[in-house]
ZATORTI-61473 format. One line per field, with one value per residue: residue number from 1; y, x, z of N, C-alpha, C, CB in turn. Coordinates in nm, 3 decimals. Glycine has a CB too. Layout:
<pts>
num = NUM/... $
n_north = Y/... $
n_east = X/... $
n_up = Z/... $
ca_north = Y/... $
ca_east = X/... $
ca_up = Z/... $
c_north = Y/... $
c_east = X/... $
c_up = Z/... $
cb_north = Y/... $
cb_east = X/... $
cb_up = Z/... $
</pts>
This chain:
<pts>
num = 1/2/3/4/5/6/7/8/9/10/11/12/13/14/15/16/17/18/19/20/21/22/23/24/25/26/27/28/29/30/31/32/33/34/35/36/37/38/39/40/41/42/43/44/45/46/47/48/49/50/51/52/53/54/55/56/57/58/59/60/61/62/63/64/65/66/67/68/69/70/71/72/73/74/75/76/77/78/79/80/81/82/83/84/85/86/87/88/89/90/91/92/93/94/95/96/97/98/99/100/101/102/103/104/105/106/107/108/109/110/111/112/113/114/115/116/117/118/119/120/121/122/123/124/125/126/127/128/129/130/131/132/133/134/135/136/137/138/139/140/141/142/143/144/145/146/147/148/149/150/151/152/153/154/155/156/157/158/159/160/161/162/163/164/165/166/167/168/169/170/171/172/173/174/175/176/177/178/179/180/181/182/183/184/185/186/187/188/189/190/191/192/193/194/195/196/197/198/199/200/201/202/203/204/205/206/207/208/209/210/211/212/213/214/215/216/217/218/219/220/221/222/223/224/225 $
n_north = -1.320/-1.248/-1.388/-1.490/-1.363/-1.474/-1.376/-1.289/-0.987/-0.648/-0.362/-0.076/-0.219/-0.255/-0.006/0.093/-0.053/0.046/0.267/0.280/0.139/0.354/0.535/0.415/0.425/0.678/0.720/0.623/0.361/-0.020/-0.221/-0.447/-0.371/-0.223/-0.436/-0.576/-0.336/-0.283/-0.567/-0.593/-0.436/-0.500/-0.765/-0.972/-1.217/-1.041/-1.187/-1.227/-0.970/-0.894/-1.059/-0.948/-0.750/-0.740/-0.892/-0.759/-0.472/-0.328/-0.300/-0.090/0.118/0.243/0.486/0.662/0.488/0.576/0.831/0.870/0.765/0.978/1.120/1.040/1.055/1.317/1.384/1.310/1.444/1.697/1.640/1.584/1.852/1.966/1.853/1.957/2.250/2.245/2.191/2.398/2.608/2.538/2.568/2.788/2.923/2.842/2.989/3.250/3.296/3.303/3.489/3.692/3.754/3.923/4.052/4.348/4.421/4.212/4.058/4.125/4.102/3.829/3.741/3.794/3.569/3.370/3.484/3.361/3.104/3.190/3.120/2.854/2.836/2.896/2.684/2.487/2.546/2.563/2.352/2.171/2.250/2.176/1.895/1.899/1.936/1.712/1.554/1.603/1.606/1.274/1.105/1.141/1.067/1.006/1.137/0.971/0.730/0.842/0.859/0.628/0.484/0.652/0.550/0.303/0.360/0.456/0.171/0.044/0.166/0.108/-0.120/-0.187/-0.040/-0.223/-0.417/-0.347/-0.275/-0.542/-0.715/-0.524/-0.654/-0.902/-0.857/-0.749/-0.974/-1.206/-1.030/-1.025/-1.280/-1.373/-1.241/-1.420/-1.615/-1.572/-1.511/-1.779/-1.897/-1.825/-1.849/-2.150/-2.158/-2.070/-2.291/-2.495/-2.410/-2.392/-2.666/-2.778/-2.633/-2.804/-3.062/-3.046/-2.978/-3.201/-3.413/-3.290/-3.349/-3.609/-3.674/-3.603/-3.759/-3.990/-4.236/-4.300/-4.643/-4.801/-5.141/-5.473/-5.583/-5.335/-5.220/-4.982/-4.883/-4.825/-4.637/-4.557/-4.340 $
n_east = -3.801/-3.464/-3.147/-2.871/-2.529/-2.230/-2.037/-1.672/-1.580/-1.644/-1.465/-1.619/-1.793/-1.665/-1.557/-1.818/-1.864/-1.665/-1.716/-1.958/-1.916/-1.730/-1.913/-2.056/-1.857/-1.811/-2.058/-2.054/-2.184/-2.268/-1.995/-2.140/-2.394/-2.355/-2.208/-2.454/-2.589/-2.466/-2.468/-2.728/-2.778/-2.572/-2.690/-2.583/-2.428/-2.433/-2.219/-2.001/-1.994/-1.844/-1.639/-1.516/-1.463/-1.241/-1.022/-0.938/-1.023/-0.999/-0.731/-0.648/-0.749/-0.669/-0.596/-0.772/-1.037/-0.911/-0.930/-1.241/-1.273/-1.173/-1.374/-1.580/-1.525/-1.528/-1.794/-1.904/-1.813/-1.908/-2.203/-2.208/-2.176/-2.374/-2.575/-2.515/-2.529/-2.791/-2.881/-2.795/-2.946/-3.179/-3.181/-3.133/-3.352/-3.579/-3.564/-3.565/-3.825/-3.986/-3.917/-3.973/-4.244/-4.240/-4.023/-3.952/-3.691/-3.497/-3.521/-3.358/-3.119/-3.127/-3.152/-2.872/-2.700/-2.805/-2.685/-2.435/-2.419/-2.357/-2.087/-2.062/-2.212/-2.018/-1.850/-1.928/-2.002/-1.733/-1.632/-1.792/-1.685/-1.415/-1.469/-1.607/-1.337/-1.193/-1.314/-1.242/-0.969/-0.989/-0.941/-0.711/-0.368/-0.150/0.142/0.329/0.289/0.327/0.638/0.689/0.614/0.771/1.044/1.006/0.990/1.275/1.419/1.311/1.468/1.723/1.724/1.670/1.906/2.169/2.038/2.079/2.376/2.457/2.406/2.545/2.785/2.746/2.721/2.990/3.118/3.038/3.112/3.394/3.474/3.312/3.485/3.760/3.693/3.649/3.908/4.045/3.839/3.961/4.267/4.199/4.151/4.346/4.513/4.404/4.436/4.656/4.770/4.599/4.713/4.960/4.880/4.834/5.115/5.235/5.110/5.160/5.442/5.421/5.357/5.557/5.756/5.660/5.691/5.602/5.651/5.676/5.587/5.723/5.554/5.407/5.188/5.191/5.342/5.404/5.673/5.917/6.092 $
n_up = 0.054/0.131/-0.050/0.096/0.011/-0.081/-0.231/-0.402/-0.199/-0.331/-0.414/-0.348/-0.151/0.064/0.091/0.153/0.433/0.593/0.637/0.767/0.960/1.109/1.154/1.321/1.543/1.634/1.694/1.929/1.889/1.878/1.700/1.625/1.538/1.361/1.121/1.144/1.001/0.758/0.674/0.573/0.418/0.163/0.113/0.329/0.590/0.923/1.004/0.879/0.757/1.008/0.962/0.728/0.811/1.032/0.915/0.696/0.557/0.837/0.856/0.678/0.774/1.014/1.120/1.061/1.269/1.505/1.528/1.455/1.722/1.859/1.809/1.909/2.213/2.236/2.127/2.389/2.598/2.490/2.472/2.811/2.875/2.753/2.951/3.180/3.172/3.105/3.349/3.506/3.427/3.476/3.710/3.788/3.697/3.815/4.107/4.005/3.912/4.119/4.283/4.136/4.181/4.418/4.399/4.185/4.083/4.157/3.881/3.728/3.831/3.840/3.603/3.457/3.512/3.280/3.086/3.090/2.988/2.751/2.651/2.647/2.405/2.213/2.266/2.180/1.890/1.846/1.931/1.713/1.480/1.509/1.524/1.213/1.104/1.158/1.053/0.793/0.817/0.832/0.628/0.519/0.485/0.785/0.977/1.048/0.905/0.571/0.659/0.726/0.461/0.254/0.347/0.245/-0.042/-0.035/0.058/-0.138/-0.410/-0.318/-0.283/-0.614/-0.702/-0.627/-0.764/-1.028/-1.025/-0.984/-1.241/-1.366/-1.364/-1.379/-1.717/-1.706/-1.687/-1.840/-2.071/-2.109/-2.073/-2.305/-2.454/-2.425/-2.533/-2.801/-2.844/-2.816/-3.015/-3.238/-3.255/-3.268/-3.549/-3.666/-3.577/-3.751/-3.959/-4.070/-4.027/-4.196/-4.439/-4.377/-4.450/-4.723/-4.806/-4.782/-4.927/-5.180/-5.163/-5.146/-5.400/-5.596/-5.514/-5.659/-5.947/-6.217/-6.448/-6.776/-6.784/-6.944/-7.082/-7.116/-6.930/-6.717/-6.419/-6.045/-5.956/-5.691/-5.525 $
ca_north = -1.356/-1.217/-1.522/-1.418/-1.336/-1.515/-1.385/-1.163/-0.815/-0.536/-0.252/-0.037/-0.246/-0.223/0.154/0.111/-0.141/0.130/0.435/0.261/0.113/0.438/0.622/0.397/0.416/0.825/0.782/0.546/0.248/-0.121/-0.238/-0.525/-0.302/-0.136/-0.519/-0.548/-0.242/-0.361/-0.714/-0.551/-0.303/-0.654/-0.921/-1.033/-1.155/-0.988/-1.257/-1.213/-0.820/-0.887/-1.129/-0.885/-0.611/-0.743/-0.960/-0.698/-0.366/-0.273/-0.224/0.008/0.259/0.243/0.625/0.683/0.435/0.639/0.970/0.861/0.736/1.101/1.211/1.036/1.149/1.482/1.435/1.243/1.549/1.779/1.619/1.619/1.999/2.039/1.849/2.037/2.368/2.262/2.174/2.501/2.719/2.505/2.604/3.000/2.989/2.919/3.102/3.407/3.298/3.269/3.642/3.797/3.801/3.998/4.223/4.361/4.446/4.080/3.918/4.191/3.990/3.695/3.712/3.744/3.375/3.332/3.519/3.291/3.017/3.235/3.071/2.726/2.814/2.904/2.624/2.433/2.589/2.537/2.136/2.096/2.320/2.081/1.802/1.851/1.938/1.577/1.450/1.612/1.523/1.133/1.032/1.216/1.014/1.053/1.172/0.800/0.656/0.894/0.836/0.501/0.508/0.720/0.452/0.171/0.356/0.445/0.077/-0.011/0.264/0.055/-0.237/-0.161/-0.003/-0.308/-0.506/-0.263/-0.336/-0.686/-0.673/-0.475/-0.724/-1.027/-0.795/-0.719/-1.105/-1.237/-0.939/-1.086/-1.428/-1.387/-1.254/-1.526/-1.758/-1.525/-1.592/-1.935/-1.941/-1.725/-1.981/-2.279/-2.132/-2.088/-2.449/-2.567/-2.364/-2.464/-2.779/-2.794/-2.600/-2.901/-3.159/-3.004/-3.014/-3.317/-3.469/-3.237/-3.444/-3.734/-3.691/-3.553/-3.911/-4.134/-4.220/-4.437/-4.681/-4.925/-5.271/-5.553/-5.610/-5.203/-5.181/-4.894/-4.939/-4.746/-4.649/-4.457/-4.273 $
ca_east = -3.683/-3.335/-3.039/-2.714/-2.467/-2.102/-1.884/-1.607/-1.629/-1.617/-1.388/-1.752/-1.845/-1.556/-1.614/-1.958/-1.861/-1.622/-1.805/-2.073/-1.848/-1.629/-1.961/-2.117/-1.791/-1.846/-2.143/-2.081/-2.272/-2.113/-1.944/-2.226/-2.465/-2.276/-2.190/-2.616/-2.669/-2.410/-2.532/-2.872/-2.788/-2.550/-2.756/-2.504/-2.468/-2.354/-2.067/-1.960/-1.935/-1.747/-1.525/-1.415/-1.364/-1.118/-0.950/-0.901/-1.074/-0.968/-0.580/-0.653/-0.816/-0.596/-0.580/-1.008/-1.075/-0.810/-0.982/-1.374/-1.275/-1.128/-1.452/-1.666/-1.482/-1.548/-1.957/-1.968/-1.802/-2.000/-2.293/-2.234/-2.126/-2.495/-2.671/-2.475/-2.540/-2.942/-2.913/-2.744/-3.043/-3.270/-3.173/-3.134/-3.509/-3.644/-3.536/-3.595/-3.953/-4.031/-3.902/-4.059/-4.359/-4.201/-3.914/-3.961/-3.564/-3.430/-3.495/-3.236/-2.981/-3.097/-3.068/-2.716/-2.618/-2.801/-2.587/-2.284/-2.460/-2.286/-1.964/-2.066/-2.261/-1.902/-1.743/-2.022/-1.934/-1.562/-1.632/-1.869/-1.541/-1.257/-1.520/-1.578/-1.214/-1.165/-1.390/-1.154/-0.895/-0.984/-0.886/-0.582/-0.250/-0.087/0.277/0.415/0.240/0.394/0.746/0.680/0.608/0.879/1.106/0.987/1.027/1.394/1.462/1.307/1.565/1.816/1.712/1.719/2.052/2.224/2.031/2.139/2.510/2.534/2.406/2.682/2.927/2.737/2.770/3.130/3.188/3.028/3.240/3.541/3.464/3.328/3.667/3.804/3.601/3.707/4.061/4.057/3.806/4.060/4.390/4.166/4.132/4.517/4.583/4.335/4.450/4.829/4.705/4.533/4.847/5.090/4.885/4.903/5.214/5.302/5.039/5.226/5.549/5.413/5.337/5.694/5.859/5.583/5.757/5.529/5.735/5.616/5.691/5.743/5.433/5.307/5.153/5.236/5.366/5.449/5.813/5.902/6.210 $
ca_up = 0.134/0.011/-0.070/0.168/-0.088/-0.038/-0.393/-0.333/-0.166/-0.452/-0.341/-0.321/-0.077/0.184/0.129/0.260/0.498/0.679/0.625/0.863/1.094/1.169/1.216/1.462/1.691/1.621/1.753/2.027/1.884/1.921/1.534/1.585/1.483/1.216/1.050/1.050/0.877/0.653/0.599/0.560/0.270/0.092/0.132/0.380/0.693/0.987/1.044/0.737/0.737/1.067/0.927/0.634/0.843/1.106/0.837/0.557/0.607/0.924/0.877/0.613/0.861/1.166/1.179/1.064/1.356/1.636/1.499/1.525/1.887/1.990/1.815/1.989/2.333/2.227/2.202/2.462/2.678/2.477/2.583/2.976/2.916/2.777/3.054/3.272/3.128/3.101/3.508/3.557/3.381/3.540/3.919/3.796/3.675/3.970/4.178/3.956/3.895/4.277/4.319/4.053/4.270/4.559/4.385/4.051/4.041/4.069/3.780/3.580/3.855/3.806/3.462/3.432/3.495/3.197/2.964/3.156/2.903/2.580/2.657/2.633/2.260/2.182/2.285/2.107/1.762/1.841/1.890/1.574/1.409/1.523/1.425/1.086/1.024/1.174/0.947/0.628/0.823/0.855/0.522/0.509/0.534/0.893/0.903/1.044/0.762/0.493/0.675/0.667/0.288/0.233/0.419/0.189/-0.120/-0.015/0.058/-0.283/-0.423/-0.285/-0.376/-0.714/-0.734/-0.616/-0.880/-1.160/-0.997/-0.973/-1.376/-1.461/-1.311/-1.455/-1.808/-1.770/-1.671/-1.990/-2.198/-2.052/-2.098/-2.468/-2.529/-2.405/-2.606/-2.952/-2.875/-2.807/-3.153/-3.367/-3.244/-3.338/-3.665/-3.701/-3.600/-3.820/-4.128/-4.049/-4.022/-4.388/-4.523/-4.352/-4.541/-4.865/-4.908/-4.782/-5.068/-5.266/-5.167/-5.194/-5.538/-5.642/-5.534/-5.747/-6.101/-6.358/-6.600/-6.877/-6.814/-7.071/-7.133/-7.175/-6.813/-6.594/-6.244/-5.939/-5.908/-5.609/-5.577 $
c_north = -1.336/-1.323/-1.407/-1.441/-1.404/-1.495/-1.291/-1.040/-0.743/-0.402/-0.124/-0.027/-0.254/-0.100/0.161/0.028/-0.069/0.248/0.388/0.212/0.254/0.516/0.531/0.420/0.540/0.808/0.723/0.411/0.090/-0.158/-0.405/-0.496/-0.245/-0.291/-0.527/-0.466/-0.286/-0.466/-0.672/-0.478/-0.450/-0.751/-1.038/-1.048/-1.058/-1.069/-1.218/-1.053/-0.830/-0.942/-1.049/-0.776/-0.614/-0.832/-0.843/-0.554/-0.258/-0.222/-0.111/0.153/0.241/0.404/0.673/0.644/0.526/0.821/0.960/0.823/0.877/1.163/1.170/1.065/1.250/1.513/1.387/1.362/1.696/1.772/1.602/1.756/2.061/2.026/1.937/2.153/2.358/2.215/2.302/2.587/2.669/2.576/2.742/3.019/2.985/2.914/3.241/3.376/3.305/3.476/3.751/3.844/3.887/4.096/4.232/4.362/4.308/4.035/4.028/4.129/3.914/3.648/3.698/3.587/3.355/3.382/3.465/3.195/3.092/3.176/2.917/2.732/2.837/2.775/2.545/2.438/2.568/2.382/2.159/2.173/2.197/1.918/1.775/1.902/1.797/1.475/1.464/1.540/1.341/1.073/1.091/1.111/1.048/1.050/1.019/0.713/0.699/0.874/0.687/0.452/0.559/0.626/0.309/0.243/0.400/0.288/0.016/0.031/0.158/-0.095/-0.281/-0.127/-0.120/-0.375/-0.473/-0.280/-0.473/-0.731/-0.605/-0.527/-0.819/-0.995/-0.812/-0.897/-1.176/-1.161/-1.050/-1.230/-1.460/-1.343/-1.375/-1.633/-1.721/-1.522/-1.704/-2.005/-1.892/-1.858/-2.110/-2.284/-2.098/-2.200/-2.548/-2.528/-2.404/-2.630/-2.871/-2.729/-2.744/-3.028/-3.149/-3.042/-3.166/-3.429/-3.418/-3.309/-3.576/-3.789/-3.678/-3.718/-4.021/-4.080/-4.375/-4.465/-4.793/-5.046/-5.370/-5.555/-5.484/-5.159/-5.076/-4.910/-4.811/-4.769/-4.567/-4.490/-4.317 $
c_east = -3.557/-3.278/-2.898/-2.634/-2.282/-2.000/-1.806/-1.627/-1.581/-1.503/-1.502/-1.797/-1.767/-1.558/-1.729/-1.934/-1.760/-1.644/-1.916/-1.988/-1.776/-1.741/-2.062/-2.002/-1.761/-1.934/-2.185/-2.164/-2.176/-2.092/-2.070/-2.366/-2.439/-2.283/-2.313/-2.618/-2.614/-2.471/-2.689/-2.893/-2.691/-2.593/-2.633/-2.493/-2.375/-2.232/-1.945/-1.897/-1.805/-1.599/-1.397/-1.382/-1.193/-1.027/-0.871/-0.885/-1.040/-0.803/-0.602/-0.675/-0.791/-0.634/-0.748/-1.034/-1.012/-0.890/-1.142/-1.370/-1.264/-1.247/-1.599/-1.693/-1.514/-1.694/-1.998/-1.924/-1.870/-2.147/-2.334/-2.238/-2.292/-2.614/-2.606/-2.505/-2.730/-2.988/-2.892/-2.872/-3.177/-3.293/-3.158/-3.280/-3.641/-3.662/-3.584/-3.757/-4.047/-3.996/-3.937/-4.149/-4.310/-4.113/-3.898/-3.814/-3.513/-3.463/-3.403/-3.129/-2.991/-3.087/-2.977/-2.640/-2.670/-2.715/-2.464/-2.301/-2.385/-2.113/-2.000/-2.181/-2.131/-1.822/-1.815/-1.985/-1.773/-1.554/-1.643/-1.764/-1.445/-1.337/-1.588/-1.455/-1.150/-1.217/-1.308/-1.031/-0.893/-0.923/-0.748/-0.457/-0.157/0.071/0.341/0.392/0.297/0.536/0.751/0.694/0.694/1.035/1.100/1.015/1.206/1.479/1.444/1.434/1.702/1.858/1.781/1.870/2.131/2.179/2.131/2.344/2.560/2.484/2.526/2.800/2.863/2.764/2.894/3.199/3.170/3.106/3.352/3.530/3.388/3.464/3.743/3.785/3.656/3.859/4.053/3.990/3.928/4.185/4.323/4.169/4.270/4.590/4.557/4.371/4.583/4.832/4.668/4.624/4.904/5.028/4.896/5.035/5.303/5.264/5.157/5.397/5.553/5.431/5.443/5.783/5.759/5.636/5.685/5.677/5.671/5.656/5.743/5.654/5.318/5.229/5.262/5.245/5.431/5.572/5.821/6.021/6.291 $
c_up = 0.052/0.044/0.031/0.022/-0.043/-0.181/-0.289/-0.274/-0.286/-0.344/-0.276/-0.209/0.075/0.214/0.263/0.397/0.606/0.735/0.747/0.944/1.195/1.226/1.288/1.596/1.729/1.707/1.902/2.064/1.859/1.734/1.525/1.512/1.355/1.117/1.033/0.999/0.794/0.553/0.581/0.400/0.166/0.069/0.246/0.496/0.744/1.011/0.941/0.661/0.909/1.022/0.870/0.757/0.951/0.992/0.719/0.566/0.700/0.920/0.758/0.652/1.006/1.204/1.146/1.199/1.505/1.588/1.536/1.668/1.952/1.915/1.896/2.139/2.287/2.227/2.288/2.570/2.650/2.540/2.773/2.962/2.887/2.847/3.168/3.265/3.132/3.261/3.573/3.537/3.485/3.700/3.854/3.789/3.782/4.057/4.124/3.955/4.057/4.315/4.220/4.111/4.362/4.509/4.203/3.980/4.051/3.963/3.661/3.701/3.844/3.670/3.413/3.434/3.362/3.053/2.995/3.000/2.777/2.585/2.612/2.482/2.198/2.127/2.210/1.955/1.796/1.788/1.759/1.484/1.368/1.485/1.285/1.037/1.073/1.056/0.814/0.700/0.835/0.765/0.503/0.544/0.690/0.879/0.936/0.960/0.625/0.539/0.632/0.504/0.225/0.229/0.292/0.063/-0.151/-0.027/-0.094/-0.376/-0.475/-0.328/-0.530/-0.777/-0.735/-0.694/-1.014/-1.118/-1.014/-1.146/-1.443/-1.475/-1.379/-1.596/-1.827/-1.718/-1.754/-2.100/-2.196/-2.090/-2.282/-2.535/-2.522/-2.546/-2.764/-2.990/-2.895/-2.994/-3.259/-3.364/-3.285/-3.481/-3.730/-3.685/-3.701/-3.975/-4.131/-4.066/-4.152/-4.464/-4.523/-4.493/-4.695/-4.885/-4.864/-4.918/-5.137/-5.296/-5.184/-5.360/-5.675/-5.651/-5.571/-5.879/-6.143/-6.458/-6.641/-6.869/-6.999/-7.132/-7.159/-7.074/-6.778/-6.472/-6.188/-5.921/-5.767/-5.567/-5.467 $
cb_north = -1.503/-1.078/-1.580/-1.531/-1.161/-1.680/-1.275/-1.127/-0.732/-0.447/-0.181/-0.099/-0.336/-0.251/0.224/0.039/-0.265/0.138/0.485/0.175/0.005/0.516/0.736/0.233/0.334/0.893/0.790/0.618/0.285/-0.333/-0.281/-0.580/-0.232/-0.054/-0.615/-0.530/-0.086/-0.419/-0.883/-0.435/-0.058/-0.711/-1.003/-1.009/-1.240/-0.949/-1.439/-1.257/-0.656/-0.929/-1.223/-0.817/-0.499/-0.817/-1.075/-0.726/-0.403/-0.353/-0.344/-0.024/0.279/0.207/0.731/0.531/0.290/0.609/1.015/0.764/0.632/1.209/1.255/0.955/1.160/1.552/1.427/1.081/1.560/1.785/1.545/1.569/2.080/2.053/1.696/2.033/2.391/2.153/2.066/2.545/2.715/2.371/2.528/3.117/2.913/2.947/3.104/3.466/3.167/3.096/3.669/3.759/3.694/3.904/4.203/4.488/4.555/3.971/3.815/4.440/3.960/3.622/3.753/3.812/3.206/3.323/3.673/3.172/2.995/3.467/3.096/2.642/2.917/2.956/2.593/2.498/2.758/2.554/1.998/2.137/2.432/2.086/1.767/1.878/2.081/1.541/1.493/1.811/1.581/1.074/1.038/1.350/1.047/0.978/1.327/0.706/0.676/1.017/0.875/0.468/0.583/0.826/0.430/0.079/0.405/0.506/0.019/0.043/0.359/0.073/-0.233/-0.096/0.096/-0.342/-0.503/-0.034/-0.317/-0.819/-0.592/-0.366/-0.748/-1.096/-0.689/-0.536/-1.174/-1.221/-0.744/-1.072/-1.495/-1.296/-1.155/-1.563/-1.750/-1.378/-1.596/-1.995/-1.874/-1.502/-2.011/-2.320/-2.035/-2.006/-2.531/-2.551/-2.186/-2.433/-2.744/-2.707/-2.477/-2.986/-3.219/-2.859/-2.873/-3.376/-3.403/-3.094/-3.437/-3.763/-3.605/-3.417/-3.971/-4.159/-4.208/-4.335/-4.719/-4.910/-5.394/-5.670/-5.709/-5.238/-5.298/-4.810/-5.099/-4.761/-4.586/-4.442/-4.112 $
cb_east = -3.691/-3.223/-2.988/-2.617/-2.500/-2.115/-1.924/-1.554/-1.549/-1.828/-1.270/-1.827/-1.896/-1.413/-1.707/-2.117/-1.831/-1.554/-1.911/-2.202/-1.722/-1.512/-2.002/-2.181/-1.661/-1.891/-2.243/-2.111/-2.387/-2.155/-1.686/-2.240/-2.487/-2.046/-2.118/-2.744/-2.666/-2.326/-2.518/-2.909/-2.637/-2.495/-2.769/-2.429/-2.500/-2.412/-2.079/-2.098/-2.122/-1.790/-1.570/-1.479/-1.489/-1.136/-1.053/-1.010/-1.146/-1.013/-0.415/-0.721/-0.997/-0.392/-0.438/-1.146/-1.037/-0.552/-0.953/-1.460/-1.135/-0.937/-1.460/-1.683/-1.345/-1.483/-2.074/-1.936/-1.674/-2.002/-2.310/-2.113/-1.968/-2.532/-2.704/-2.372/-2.444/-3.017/-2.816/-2.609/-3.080/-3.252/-2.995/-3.045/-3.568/-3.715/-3.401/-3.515/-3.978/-3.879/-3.763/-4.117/-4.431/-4.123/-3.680/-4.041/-3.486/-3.433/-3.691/-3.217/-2.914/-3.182/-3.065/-2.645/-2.693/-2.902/-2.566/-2.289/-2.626/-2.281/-1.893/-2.119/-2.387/-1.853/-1.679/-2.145/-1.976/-1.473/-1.798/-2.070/-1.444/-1.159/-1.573/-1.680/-1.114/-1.224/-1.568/-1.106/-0.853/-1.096/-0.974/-0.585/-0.174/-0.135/0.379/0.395/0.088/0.350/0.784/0.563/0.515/0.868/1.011/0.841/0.931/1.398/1.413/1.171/1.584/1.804/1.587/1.655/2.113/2.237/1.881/2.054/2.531/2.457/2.303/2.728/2.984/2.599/2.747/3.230/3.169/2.893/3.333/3.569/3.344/3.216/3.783/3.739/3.371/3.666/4.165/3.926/3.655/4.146/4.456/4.039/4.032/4.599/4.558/4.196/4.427/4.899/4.599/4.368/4.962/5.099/4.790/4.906/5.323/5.270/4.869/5.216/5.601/5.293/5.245/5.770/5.952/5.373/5.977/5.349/5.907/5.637/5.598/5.776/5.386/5.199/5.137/5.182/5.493/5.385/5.922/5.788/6.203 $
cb_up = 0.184/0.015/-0.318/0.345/-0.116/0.024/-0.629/-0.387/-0.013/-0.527/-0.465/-0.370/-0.132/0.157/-0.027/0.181/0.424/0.657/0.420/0.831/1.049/1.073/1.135/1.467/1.706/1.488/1.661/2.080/1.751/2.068/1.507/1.681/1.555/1.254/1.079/1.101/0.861/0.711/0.718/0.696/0.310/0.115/-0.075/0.349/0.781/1.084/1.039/0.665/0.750/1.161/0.833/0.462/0.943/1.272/0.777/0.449/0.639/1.018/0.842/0.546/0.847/1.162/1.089/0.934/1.325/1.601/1.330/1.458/1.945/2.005/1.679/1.970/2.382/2.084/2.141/2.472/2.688/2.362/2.540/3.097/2.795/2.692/3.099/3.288/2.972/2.966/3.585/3.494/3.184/3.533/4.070/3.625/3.550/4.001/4.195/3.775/3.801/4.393/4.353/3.943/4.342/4.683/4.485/4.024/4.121/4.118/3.696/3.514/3.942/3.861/3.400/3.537/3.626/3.207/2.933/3.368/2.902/2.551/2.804/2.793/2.201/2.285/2.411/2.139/1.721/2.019/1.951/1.532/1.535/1.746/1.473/0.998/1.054/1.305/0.915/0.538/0.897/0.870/0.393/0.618/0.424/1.006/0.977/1.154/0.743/0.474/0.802/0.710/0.238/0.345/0.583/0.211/-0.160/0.105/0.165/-0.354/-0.265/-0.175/-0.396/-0.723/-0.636/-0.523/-0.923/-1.153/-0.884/-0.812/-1.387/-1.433/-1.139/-1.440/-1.799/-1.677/-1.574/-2.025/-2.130/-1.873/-1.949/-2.540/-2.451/-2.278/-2.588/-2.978/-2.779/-2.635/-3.196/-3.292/-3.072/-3.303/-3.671/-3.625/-3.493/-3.775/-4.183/-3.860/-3.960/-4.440/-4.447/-4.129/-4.516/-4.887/-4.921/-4.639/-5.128/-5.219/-5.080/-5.147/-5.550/-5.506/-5.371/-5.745/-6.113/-6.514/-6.595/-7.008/-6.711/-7.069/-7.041/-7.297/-6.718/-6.581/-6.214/-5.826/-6.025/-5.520/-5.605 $
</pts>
């Protein structure tokens, strides 16, 4: 008895998990069938292959899914064209086989309808033509999808640019404002040195009007001028 399997899907396995879906609705079979084979070849169930595919899976292959539909219209009108074509031979043969007995010269007219049948081996090879160039074409990008894409990396574009703009303005608004800031430092540094000049020399004046003299007694005292 296999264990159902519930980890993530591998990218692998979404492959396989579309590759069998697109060719049951090719072949006209329902996608409940397709999720068992699925959950058959994963250890998984079928709910579970349904789940991923309409959840995840499926927008990926909008244009696969709209391409196996017009190919399955196409064998499904191939096939009436070859019951129709095997009803048609049917009613020519006999008749010709019923008059063989009686006229040796019909059956070179009644043969002719059957060479009518070389048109419809034609058209036969035309289909199975235009369906495996469906099949290269399936994976192929469709042009509203490349506009599309096109579209979004324009807007990105744009995006960008305006970032790289409003950067150059937050840039030249920090320039501007560190200048600022190197004036304002430079004048602090001229008040502050003017500043430490002034008191110099005021010390320096202070020191001009102090006069020492000896009293009576040989002490020194503070005169001031």
């Amino acid at each position: 008895m296999t264990t159902t399997r519930q980890d993530a899907w591998t990218h692998d396995e979404d492959l396989l998990l579309a590759e069998v879906v697109l060719r049951h609705i090719r072949e006209g079979a329902t996608q409940l069938a397709a999720f068992e084979e699925v959950g058959r070849k994963l250890s998984r169930t079928a709910a579970a292959c349904g789940f991923r595919w309409n959840s995840h899976v499926r927008k990926q292959y909008k244009t696969g899914i709209e391409v196996a539909k017009k190919q399955r219209k196409e064998l499904r009108t191939l096939n009436s064209q070859e019951k129709v074509d095997e009803q048609k031979e049917v009613h020519v043969k006999e008749p010709a086989s019923e008059v063989e007995h009686t006229e040796s010269t019909q059956p070179t007219q009644l043969s002719q309808p059957t060479q009518s049948n070389q048109p419809s081996s034609n058209s036969k090879n035309a289909i199975k033509d235009l369906i495996s160039f469906l099949q290269q074409y399936e994976d192929a990008p469709s042009i509203k999808e490349v506009q599309e894409e096109n579209q979004q990396l324009r807007n990105k574009i744009q995006e960008l640019q305006n970032e790289v703009e409003k950067l150059q303005d937050e840039k030249q608004s920090l320039t501007n404002h560190l200048q600022v800031v190197e004036e304002d430092y430079r004048a602090l540094i001229e008040i502050m040195d003017r500043a430490r000049k002034m008191v110099i020399l005021q010390e320096d004046e202070r020191s001009r009007k102090v006069k020492f003299q000896m009293d009576r007694n040989g002490n020194l005292e503070r005169v001031e001028k």
